[in-house]
C-alpha positions in Angstrom: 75.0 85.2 77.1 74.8 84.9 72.9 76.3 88.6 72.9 78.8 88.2 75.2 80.2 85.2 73.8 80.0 86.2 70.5 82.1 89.2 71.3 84.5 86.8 73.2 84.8 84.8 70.0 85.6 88.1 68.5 87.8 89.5 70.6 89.6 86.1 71.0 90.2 86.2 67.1 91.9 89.5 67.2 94.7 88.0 69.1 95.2 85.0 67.2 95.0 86.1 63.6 97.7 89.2 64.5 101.1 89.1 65.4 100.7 90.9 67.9 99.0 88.0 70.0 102.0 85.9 68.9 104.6 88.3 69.9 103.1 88.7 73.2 102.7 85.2 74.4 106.5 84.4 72.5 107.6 86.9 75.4 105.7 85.8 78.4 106.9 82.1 77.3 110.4 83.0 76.4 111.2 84.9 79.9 109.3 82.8 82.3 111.3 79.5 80.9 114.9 81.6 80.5 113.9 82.0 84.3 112.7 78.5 85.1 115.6 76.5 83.2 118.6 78.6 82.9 118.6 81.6 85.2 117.3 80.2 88.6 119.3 76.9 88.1 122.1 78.8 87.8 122.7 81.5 90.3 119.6 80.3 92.5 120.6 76.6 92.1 116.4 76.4 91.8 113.9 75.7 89.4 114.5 72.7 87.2 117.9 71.7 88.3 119.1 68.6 89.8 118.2 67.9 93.6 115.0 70.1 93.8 111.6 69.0 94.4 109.5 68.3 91.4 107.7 71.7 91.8 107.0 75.1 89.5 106.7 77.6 92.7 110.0 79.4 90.5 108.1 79.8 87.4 104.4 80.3 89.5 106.8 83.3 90.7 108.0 85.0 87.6 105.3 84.3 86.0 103.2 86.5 88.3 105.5 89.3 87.6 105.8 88.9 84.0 102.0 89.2 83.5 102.0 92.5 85.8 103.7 93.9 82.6 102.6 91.5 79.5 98.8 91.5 80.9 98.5 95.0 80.1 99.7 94.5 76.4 96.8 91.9 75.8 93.9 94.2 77.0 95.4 97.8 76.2 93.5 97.6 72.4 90.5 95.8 73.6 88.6 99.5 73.5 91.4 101.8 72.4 92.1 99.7 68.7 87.7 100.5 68.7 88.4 104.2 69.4 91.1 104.8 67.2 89.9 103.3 64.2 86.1 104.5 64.8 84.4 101.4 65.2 83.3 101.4 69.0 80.2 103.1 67.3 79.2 100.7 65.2 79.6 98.2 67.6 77.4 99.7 70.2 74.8 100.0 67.4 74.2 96.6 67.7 71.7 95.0 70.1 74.5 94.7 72.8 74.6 96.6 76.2 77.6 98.1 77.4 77.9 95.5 80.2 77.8 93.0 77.3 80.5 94.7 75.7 83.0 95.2 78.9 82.2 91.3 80.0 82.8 90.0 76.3 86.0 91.9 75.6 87.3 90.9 78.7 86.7 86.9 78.6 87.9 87.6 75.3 91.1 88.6 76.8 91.0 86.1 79.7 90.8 83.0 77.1 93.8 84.2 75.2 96.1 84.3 78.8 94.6 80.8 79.1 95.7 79.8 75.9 99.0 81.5 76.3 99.3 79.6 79.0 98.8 76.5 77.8 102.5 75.7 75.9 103.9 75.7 79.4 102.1 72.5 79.9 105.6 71.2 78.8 107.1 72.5 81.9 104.7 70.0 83.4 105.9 67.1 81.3 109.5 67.7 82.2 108.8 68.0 85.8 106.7 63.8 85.4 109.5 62.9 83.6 112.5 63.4 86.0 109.9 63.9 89.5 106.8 63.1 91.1 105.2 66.5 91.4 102.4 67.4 93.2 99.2 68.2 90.4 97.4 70.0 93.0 100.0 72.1 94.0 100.2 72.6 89.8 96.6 73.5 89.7 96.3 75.4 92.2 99.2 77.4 91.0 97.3 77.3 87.9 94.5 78.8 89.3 96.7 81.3 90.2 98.3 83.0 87.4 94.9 82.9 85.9 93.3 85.0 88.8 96.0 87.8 89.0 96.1 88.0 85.7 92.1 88.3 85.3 92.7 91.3 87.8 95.4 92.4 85.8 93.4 92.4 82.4 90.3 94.1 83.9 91.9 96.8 85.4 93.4 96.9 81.6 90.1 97.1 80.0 89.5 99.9 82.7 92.3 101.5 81.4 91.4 101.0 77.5 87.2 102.6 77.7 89.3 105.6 79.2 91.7 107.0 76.2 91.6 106.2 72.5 95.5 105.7 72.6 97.4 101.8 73.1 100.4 102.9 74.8 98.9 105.2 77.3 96.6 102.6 78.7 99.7 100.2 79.2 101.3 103.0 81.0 97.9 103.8 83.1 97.8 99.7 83.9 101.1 99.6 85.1 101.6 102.5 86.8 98.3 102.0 88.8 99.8 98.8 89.8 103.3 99.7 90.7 101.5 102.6 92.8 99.3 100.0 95.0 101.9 97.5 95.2 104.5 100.0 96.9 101.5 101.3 98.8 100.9 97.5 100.6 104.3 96.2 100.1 106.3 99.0 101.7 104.2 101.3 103.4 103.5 98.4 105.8 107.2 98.5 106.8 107.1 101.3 108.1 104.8 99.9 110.9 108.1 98.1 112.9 109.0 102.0 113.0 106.1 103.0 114.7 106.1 99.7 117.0 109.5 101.0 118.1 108.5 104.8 118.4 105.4 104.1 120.2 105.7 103.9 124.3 108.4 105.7 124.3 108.5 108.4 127.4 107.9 111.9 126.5 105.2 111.1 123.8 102.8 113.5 123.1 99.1 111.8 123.0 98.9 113.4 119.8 102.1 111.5 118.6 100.8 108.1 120.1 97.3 108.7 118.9 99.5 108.8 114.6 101.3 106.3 115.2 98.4 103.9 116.3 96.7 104.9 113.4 99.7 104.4 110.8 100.3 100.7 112.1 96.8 99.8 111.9 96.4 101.7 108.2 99.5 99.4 107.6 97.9 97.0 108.7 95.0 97.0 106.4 97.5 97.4 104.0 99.3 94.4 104.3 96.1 92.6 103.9 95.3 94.0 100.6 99.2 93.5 99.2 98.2 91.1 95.8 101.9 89.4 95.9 101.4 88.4 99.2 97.6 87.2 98.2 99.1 84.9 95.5 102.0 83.6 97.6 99.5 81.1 98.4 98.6 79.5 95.4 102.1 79.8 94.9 102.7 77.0 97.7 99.5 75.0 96.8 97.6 76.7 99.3 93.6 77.0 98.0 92.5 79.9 100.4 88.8 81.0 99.6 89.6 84.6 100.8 92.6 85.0 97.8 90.5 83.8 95.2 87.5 86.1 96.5 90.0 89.2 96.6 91.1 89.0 93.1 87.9 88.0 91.6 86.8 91.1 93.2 89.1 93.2 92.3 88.5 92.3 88.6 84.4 92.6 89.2 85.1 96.5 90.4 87.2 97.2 87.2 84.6 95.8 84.9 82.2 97.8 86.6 83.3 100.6 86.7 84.3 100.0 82.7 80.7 99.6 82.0 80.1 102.9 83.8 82.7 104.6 81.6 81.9 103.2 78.3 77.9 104.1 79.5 79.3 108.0 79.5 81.1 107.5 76.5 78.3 106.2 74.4 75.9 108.9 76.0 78.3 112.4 77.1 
């Protein structure tokens, strides 16, 4: 555990002693609250406006999909900045192991989302000081942004181990996570088109026999989409199974990491 957290530490201290840290968590902060207080109250007459319940499900919400794209930017120079400037090797010539790497670069990463989410503790205050909101709802929305963003950040150290350049491990985060959420957000659509082709007379078996299949792969699908997963903390809803399927998600990124950096070190 001393390497990893030592690592962390590290890796922690990268982001706060840069601008670039700053720069990233000024965005997240200043979108997610343009959202909360000015856009939504606006032309959604939601979020912190007069008349709605005492609740952050608008900035839970946003916030979600401004970490699919500011996520990326926190871990995209956890192992490409190494690779660039040459000193990944020295680094692996200490008594670490690569899973010691991978794990401490990442919690590294992980800590600085928590602390960039800590200044919108203030949405929290607002909320106590003109409503009664609900903490566990809060924490559990919390809990949250935390998760998906974990899964987020992992799959960005993936990303990272795999090329020595910044931008083109942002790009590799995002657009592996713009291809799996249109492949269980949409593709599951198209299941009401084969519940309305199926049955019909003159159907080959062959025909009836795809379209089966396509509504149950839709199906599965559906199951695996990661907005739909964090809908529920969204609402205050603590569901074992959505905290097991992100923490998972981030556990096969890491592992596989560990497997790429492992070739690295030793082609």
């Amino acid at each position: 555990m001393k390497p990893i957290a030592a690592i962390a530490r590290r890796e922690l201290a990268s982001y706060l002693l840069t601008p670039t840290g700053y720069v990233i968590a000024a965005l997240f902060l200043f979108f997610t609250s343009l959202v909360y207080f000015v856009v939504a109250p606006l032309l959604l007459t939601t979020g912190f406006t007069q008349g709605q319940p005492a609740s952050l499900r608008m900035f839970f919400q946003i916030g979600i999909w401004v970490l699919f794209l500011i996520a990326p930017a926190i871990s995209m120079r956890t192992f490409s900045e190494e690779l660039r400037l040459g000193t990944l090797e020295s680094l692996m010539t200490a008594p670490v192991t690569d899973t010691h790497v991978v794990v401490g670069k990442f919690a590294g990463a992980l800590g600085f989302l928590v602390i960039m989410l800590l200044p919108t503790l203030i949405f929290v205050y607002a909320l106590e000081r003109f409503g009664r909101p609900d903490y566990g709802e809060l924490a559990c929305g919390y809990l949250g942004l935390i998760l998906v963003g974990g899964a987020f950040l992992a799959s960005g150290v993936l990303a990272s181990v795999l090329t020595s350049s910044q931008a083109l491990a942002y790009i590799l985060t995002v657009f592996f996570w713009m291809i799996f959420l249109l492949g269980t957000g949409a593709l599951p659509k198209l299941a009401s088109v084969a519940e309305g082709l199926s049955g019909r007379p003159g159907n080959s078996a062959q025909l009836e026999w795809i379209l089966h299949k396509g509504r149950a792969l839709a199906s599965f699908l559906a199951v695996g989409n990661p907005m739909t997963r964090a809908h529920g903390f969204i609402i205050g809803l603590l569901d074992t199974f959505n905290i097991v399927f992100f923490v998972s998600f981030a556990a096969v990124f890491l592992v596989v990491a560990v497997k790429a950096l492992g070739m690295r070190r030793w082609p």
